[in-house]
Backbone bond lengths (Angstrom), bond angles and torsions (degrees), N, CA, C in turn:
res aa  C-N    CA-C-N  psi(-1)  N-CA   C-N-CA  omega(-1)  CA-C   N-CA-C  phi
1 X - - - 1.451 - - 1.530 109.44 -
2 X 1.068 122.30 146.58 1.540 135.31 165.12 1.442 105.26 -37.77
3 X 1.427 120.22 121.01 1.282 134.33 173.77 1.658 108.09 -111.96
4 X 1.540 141.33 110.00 1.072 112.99 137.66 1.918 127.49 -118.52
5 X 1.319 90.41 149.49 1.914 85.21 -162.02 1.679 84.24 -123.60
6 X 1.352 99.60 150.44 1.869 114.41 -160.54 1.799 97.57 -130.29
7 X 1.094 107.93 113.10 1.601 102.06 160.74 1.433 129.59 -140.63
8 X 1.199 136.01 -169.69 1.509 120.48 -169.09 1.563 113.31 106.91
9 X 1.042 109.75 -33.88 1.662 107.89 -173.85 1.759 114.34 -80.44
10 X 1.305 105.07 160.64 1.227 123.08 -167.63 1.691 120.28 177.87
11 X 1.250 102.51 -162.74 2.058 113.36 169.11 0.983 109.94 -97.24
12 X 1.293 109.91 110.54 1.484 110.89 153.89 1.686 125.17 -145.54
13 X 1.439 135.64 160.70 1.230 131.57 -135.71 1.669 110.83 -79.28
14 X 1.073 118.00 156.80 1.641 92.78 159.21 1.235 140.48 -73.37
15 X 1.008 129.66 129.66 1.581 148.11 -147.38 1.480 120.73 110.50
16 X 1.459 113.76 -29.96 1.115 113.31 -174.40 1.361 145.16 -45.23
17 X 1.575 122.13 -147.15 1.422 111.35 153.08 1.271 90.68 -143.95
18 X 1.569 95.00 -178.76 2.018 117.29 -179.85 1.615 89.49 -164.68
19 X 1.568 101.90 144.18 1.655 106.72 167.20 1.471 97.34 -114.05
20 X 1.510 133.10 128.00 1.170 103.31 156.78 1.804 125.93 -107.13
21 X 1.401 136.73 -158.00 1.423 106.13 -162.83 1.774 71.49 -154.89
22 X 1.453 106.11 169.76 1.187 132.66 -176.96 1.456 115.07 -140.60
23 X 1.110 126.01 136.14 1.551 114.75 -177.95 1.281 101.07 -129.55
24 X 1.451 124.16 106.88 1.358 136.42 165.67 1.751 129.63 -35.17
25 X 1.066 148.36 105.95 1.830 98.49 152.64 1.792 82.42 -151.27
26 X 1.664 101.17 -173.87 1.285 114.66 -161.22 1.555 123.30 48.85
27 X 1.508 110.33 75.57 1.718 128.51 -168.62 1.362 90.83 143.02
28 X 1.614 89.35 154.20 1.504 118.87 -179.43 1.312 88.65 -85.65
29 X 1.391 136.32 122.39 1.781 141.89 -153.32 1.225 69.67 -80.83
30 X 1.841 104.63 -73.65 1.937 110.45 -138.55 1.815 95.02 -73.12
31 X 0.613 134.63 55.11 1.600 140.09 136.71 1.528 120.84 -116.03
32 X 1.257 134.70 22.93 1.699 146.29 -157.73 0.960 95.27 -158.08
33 X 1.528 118.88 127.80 1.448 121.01 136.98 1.596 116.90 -67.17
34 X 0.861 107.31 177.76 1.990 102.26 -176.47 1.804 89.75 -157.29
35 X 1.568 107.03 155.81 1.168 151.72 172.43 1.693 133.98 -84.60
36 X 1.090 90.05 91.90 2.069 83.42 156.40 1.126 122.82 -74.06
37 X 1.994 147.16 108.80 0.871 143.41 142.83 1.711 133.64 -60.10
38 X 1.195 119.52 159.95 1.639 105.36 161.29 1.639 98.51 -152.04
39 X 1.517 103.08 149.13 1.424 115.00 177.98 1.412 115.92 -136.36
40 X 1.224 122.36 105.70 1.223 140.49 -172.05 1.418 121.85 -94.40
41 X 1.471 110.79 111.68 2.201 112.54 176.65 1.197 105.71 11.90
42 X 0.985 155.14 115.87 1.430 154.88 98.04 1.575 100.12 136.97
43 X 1.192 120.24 2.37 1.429 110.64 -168.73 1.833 100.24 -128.33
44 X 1.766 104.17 160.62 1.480 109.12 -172.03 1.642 99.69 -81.57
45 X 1.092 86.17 165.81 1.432 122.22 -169.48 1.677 113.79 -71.24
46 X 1.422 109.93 131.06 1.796 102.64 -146.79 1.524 88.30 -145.35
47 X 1.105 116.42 149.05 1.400 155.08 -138.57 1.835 88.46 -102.44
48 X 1.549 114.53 108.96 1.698 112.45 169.47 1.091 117.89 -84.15
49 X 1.518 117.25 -47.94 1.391 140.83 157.73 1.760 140.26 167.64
50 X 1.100 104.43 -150.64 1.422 78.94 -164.89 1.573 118.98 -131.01
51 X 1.256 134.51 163.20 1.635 120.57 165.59 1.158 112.09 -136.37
52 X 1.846 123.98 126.22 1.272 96.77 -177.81 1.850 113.95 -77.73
53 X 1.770 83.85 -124.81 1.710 80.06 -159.15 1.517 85.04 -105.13
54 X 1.475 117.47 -28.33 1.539 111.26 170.42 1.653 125.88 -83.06
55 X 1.344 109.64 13.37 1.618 126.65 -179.20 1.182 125.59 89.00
56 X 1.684 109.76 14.92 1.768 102.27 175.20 1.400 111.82 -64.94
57 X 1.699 100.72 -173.72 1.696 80.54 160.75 1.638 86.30 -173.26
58 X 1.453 98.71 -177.50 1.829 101.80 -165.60 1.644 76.90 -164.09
59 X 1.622 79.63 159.92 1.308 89.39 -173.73 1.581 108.82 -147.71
60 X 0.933 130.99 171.63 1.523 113.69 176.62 1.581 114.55 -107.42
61 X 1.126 130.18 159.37 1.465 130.81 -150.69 1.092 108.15 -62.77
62 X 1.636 127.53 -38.89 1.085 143.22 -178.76 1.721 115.26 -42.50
63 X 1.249 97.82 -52.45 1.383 106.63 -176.42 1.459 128.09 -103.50
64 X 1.208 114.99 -3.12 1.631 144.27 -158.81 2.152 79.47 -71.79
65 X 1.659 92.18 143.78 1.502 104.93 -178.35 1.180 128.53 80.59
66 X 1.669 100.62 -32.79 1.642 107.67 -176.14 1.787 109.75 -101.74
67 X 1.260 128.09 -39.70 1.668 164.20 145.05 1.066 109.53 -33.66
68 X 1.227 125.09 118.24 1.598 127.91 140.90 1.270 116.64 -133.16
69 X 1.892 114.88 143.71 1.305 127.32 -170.36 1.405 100.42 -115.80
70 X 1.587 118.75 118.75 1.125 113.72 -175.77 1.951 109.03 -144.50
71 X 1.318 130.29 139.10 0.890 116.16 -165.98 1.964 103.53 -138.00
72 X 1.340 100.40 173.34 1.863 133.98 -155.78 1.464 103.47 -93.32
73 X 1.033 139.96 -2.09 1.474 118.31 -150.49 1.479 128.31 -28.03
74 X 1.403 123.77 -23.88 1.709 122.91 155.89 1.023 105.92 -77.53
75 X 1.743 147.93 13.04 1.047 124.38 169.79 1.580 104.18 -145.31
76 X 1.483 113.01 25.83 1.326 123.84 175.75 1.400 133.97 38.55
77 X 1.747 93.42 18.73 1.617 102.27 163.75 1.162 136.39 -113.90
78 X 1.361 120.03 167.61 1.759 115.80 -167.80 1.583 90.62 -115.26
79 X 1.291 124.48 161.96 1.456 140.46 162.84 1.068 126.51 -133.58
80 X 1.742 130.67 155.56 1.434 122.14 -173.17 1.746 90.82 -147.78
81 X 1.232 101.83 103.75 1.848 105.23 173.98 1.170 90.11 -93.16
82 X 1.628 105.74 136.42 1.407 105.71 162.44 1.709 101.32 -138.57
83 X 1.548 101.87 133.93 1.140 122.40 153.58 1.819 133.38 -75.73
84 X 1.267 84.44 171.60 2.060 102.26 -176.29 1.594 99.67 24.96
85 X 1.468 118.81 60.16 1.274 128.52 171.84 1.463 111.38 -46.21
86 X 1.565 141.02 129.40 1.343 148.18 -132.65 1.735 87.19 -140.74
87 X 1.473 136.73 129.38 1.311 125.09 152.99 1.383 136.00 -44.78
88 X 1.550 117.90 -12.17 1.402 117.68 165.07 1.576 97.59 -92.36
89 X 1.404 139.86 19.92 1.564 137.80 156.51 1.184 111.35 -62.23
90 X 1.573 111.12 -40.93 2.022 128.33 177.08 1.149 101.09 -23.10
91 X 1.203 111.24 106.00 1.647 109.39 171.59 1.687 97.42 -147.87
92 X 1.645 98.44 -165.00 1.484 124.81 174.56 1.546 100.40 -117.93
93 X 0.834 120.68 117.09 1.782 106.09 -173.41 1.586 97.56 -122.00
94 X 1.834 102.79 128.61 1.503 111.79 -165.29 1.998 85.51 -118.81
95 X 1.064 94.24 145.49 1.401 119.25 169.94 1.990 111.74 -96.46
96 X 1.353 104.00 108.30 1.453 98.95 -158.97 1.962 92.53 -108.83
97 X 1.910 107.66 176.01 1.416 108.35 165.14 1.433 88.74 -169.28
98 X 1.557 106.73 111.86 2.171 93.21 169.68 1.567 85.13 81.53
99 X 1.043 105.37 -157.32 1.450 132.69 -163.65 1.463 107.17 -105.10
100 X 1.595 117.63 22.38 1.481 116.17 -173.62 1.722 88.24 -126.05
101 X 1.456 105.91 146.67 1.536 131.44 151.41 1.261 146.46 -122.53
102 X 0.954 166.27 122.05 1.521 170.20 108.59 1.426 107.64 17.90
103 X 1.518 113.52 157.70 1.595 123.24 -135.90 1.935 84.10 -85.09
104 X 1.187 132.81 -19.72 1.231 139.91 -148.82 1.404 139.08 61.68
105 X 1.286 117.91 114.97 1.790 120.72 178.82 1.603 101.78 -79.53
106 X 1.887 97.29 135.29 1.188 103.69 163.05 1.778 133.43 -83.60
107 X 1.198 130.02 143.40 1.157 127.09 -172.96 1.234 100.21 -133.75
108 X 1.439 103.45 132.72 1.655 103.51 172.36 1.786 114.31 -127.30
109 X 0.913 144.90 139.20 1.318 136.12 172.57 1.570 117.94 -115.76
110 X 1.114 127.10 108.51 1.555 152.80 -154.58 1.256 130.48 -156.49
111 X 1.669 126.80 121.72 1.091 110.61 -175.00 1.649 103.85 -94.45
């Protein structure tokens, strides 16, 4: 079955950085593009961005410059470095593919 497991997240200040990582299995990875989500206290769950299966990627305005989605295909993982981390970054960030997600890593940014 489709496994995805998300780690990397944590506290850290604003400005900072965080990498987070995704670990694929059950699916042919490099045939999928896959998804960064984030879900923030009280609000729905919103689209960070995206990679396909040949390495494009999009991002949403919010995060565009600071974000990058970059992924493993020999090692069936996806990644999301993000820079000059902002306190509205505070999220839950789920690593999505299809209609399946990962348990979500928390990230908080706080001085």
């Amino acid at each position: 079955q489709v496994q995805l497991v998300e780690s990397g997240g944590g506290l850290v200040q604003p400005g900072g950085s965080l990498r987070l990582s995704c670990a694929a299995s059950g699916f042919t990875f490099s045939s999928y593009g896959m998804s960064w989500y984030r879900q923030a206290p009280g609000k729905e769950r919103e689209l960070v961005g995206s990679i396909s299966s040949g390495g494009s990627t999009y991002y949403v305005d919010s995060v565009k410059g600071r974000f990058t989605i970059s992924r493993d295909s020999a090692k069936k993982m996806v990644y999301l470095q993000m820079n000059s981390l902002k306190p509205e970054d505070t999220a839950v960030y789920y690593c999505n593919v299809q209609i399946h997600w990962g348990q979500g890593t928390q990230v908080t940014v706080s001085s």
